[in-house]
C-alpha positions as CSV (number, residue, x, y, z in Angstrom):
1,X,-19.3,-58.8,-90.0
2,X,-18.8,-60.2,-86.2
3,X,-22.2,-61.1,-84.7
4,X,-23.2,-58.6,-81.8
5,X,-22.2,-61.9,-78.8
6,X,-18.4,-62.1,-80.2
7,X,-18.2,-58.0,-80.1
8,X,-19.3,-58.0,-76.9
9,X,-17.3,-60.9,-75.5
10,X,-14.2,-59.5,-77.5
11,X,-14.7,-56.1,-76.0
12,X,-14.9,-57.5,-72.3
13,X,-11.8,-59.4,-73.2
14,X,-10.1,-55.8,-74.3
15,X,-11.2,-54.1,-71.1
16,X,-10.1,-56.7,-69.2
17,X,-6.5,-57.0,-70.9
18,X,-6.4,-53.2,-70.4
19,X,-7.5,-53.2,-66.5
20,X,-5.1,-55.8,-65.9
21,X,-2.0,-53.7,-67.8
22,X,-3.3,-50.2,-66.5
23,X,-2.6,-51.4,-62.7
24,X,0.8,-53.9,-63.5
25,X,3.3,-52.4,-66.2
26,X,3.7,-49.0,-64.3
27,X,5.1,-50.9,-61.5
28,X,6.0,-54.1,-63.2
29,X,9.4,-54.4,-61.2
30,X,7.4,-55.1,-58.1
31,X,6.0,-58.4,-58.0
32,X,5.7,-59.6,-54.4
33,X,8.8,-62.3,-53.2
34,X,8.5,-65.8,-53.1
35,X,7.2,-66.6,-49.5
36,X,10.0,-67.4,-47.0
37,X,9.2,-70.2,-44.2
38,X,8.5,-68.7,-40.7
39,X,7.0,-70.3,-37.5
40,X,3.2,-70.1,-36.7
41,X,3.6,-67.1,-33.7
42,X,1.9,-67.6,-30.3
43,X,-1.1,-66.9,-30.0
44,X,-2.0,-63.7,-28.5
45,X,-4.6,-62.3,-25.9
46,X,-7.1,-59.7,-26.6
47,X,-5.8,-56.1,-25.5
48,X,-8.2,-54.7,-23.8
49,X,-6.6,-51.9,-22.7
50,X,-3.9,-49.6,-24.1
51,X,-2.3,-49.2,-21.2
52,X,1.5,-48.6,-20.7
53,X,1.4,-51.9,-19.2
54,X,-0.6,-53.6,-21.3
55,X,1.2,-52.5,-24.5
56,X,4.8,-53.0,-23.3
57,X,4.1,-56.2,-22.4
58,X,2.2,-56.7,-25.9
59,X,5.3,-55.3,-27.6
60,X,7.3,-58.4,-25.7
61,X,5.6,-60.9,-26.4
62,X,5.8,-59.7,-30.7
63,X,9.3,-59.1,-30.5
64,X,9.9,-62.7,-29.4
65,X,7.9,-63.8,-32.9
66,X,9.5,-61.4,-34.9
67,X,13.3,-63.0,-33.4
68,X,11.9,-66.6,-33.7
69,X,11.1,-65.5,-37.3
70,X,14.4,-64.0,-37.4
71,X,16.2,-67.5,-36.4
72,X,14.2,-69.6,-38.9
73,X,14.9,-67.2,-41.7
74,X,19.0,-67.2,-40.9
75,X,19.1,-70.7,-40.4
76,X,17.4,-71.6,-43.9
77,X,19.6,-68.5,-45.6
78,X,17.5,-65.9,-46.4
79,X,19.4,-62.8,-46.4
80,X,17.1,-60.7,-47.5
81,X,14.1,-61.3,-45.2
82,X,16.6,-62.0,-42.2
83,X,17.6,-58.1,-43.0
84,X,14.4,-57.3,-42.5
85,X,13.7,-59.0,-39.7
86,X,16.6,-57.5,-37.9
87,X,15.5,-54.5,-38.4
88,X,12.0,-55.4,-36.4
89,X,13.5,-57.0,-33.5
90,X,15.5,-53.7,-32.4
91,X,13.8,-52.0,-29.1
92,X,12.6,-49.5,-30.5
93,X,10.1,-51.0,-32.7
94,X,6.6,-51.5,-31.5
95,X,4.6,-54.0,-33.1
96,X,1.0,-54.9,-31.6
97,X,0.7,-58.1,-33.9
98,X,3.4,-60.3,-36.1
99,X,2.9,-63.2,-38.2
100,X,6.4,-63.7,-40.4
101,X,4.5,-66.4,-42.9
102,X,3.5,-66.0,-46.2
103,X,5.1,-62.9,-46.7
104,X,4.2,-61.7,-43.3
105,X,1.5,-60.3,-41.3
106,X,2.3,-56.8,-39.2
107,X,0.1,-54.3,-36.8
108,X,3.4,-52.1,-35.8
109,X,2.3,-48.8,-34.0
110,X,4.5,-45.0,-34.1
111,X,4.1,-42.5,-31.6
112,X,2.2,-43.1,-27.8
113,X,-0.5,-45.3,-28.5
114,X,-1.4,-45.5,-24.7
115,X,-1.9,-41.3,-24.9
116,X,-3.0,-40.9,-28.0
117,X,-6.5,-39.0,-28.8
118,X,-6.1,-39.4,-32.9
119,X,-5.1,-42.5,-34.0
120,X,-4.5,-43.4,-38.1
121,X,-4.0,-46.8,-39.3
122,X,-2.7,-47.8,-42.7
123,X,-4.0,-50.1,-44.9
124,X,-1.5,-50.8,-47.5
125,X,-2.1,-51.5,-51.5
126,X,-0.4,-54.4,-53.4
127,X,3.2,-55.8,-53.1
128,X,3.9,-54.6,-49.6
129,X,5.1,-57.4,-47.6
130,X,8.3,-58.0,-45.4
131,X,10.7,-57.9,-47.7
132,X,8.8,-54.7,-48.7
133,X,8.1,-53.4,-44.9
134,X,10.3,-50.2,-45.3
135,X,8.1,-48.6,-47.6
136,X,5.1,-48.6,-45.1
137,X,6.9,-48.0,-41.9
138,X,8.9,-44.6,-43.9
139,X,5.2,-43.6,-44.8
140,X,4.0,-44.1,-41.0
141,X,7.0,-41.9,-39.7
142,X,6.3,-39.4,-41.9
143,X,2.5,-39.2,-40.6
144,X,3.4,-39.2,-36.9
145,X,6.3,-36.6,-37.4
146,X,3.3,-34.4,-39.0
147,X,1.1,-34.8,-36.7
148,X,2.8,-34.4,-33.6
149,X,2.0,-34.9,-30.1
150,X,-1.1,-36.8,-28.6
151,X,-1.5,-39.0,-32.0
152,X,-0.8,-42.5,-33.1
153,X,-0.1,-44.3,-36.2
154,X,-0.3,-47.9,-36.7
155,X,0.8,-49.3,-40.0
156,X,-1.5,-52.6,-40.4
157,X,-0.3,-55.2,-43.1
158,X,-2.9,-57.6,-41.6
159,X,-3.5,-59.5,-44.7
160,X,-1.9,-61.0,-47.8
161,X,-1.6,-58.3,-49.8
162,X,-1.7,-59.0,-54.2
163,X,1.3,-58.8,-56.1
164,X,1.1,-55.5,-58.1
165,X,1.2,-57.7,-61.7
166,X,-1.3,-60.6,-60.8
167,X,-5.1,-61.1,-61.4
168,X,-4.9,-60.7,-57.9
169,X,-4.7,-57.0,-58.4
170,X,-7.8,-56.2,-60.4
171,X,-10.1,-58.5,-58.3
172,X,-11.5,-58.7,-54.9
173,X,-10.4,-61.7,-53.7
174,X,-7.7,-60.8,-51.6
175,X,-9.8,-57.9,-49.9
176,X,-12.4,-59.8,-49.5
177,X,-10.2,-62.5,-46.9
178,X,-8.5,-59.2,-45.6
179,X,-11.8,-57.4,-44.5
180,X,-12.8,-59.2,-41.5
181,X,-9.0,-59.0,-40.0
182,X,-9.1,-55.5,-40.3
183,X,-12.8,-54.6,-38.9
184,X,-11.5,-57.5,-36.0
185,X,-8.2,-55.5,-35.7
186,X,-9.9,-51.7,-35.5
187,X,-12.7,-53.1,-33.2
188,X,-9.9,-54.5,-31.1
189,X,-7.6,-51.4,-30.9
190,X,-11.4,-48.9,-30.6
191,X,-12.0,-51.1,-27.3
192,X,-8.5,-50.7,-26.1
193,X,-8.1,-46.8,-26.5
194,X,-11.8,-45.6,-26.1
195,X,-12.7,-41.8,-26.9
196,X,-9.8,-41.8,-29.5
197,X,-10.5,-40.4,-32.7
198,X,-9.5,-43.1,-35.3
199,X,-9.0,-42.7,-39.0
200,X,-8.5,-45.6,-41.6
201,X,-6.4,-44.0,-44.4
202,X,-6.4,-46.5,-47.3
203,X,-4.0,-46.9,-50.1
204,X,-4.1,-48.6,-53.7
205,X,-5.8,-52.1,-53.4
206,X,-5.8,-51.3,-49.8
207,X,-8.9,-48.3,-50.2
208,X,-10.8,-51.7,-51.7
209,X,-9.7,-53.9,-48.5
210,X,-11.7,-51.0,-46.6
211,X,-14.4,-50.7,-48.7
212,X,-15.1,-54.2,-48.1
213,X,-15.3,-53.8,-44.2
214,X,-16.8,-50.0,-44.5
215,X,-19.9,-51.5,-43.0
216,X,-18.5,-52.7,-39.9
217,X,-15.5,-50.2,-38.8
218,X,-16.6,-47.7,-36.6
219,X,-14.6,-45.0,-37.7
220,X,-14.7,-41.2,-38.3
221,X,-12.9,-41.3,-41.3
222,X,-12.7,-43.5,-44.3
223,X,-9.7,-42.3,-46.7
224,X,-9.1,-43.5,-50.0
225,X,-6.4,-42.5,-52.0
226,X,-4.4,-43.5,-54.9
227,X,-7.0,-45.8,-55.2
228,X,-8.6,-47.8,-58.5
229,X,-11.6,-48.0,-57.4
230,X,-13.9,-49.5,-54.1
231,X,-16.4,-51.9,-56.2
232,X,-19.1,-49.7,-54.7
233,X,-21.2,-47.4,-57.2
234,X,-21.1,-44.1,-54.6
235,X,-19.7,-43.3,-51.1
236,X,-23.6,-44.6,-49.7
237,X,-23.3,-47.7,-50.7
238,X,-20.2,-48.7,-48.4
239,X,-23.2,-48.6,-45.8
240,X,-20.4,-46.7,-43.0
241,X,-21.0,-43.7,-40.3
242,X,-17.9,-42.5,-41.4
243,X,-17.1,-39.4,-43.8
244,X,-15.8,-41.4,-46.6
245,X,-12.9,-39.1,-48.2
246,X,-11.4,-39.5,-51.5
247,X,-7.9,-37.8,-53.1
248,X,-6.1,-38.4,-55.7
249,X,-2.4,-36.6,-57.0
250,X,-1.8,-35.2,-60.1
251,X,1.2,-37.5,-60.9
252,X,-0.3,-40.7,-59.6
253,X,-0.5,-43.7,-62.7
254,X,-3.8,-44.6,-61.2
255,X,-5.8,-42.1,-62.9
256,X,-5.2,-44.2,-66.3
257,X,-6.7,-47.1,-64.0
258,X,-10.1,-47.6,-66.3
259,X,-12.8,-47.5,-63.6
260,X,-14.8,-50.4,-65.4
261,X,-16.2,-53.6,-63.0
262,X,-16.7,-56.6,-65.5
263,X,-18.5,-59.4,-64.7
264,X,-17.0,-62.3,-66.4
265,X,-17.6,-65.9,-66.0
266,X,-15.4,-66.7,-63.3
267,X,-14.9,-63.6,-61.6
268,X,-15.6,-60.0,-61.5
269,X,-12.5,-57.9,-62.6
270,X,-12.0,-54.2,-61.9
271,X,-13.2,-51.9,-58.9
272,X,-16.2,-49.5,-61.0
273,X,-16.6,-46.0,-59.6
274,X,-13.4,-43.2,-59.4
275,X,-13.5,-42.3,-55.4
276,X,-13.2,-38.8,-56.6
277,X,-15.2,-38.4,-59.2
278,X,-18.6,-36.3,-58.3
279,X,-20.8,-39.4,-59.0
280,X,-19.1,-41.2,-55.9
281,X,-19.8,-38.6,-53.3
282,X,-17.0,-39.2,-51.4
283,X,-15.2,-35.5,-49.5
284,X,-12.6,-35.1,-52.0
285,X,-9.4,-33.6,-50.9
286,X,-6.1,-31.8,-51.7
287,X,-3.2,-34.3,-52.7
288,X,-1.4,-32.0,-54.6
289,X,0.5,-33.4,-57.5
290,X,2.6,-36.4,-56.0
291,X,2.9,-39.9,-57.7
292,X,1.2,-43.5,-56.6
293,X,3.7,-43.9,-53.8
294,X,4.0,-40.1,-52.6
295,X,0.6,-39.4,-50.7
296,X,2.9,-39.2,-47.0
297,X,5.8,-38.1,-48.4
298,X,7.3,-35.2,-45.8
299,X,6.5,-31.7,-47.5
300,X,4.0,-32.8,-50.0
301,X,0.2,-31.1,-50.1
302,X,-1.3,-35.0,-49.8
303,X,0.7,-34.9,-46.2
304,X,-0.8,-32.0,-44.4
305,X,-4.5,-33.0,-45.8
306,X,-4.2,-36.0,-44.8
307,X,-2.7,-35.2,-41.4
308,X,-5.5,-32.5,-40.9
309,X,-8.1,-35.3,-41.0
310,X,-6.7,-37.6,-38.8
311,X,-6.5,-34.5,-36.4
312,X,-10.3,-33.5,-36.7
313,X,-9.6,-30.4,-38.4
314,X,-10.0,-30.7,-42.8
315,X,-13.3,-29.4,-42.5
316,X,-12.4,-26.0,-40.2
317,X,-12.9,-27.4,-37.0
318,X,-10.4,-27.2,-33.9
């Protein structure tokens, strides 16, 4: 008979192997891109307003990084990123931050930022990068076509997000280096657009990038969905003002996710507590019964919930 210390190291090694294989083999074809070399962008002064002015010339001074990116990727004959990069440089793209390294670095914004009383931003999950950028933006678009005039949506890939089949995935690492870029970036955009209502909406790996900032984002909304977990026992312990909201559809792989946080030896793997189970406390709302990747797809349940509390309105008011 195995002494009790091997059963219980072979059992964390089980768990482990099964956290590790719930989040990667449903998306296995996604790992994230070999990095492509880009220039180090200008650096960039605070905006501290969001004024028409302010912004266009913000929006100026990012499309010249996004072409300078766009020249270095050509030149070393990366079709596939220079696509993408293309795509970014047009006019009608709006970006309030770029960064084309290391899979690249993005704050773009959809709809009238400088007029805008609600105001989402989107924290994407793993593998989204700009090779990947299309999947973000298309979920962006959808939001701002739903919710309509006198809103903004800014899609933030501001960090380095995991590939979806890595350790990287199942451990807090990356969020951890992520958090203080995004409580820098919403303090940043709060200060420039004052008495907006702003909502963080966070996807996958991305509703544990949040969780890790909760404390310091002064939002009204926290939103996690499709997510495998925050680290954090209950809603309280993310230590935010915010009403911390949790959804979940009824095709989404994540549910299989086991919501286990092991400490091992050399790191702590998984994320612990369902967002929507009861025991989390979180506002748990109606995403319908769309997969991982279909929370803001146009039509779907997930959509209109989502768009009614960026708007103020999920709980009956306005």
């Amino acid at each position: 008979m195995a002494s009790r210390p091997h059963t219980r190291r072979l059992r964390r090694a089980l768990l482990t192997l099964l956290v590790t294989a719930s989040v990667a083999l449903p998306v296995s074809g996604a790992a994230r891109p070999a990095a492509v070399a880009a220039p180090a962008p200008a650096a960039l002064a605070p905006l501290v307003a969001a004024t028409p002015a302010a912004l266009d010339a913000r929006y100026a001074a990012t499309r010249d990084a996004v072409r300078d990116a766009l020249r270095m990727a050509t030149g070393h004959g990366d079709r596939r990123r220079a696509d993408a990069l293309r795509a970014m440089a047009g006019p009608g793209r709006h970006f309030l931050a770029f960064d084309g390294r290391d899979g690249g670095r993005t704050a773009e914004v959809f709809g009238d930022l400088s007029g805008a009383a609600r105001i989402a931003v989107l924290v994407p999950g793993a593998g989204v990068d700009l090779d990947h950028y299309w999947r973000l933006k298309r979920d962006a678009e959808a939001l701002t076509a739903e919710l309509g005039e006198g809103s903004a949506v800014v899609a933030w890939l501001g960090y380095r997000t995991p590939s979806t089949v890595s350790p990287d995935a199942v451990t807090a690492g990356r969020a951890d280096e992520a958090a203080p870029r995004l409580v820098s970036f919403v303090r940043e955009l709060t200060e420039a657009r004052p008495g907006a209502r702003v909502s963080l909406l966070c996807h996958s790996y991305g509703s544990v990038v949040c969780a890790r900032g909760a404390s310091g984002l002064l939002v009204a909304d926290l939103v996690l969905y499709g997510s495998p977990g925050t680290g954090a026992a209950t809603a309280e312990e993310l230590h935010t003002g915010a009403t911390v909201r949790a959804g979940r559809g009824g095709g989404d792989w994540i549910a299989h996710v086991p919501h286990v946080r092991l400490d091992l030896a050399f790191t702590t793997v998984g994320f612990g507590t369902d967002p929507v189970a009861p025991e989390f406390g979180a506002k748990v709302f109606d995403a319908g019964d769309g997969g991982h990747s279909d929370y803001l797809r146009p039509g779907s349940v997930s959509l209109r919930s989502l768009a009614r509390i960026v708007a103020g309105t999920a709980d009956g008011r306005g």
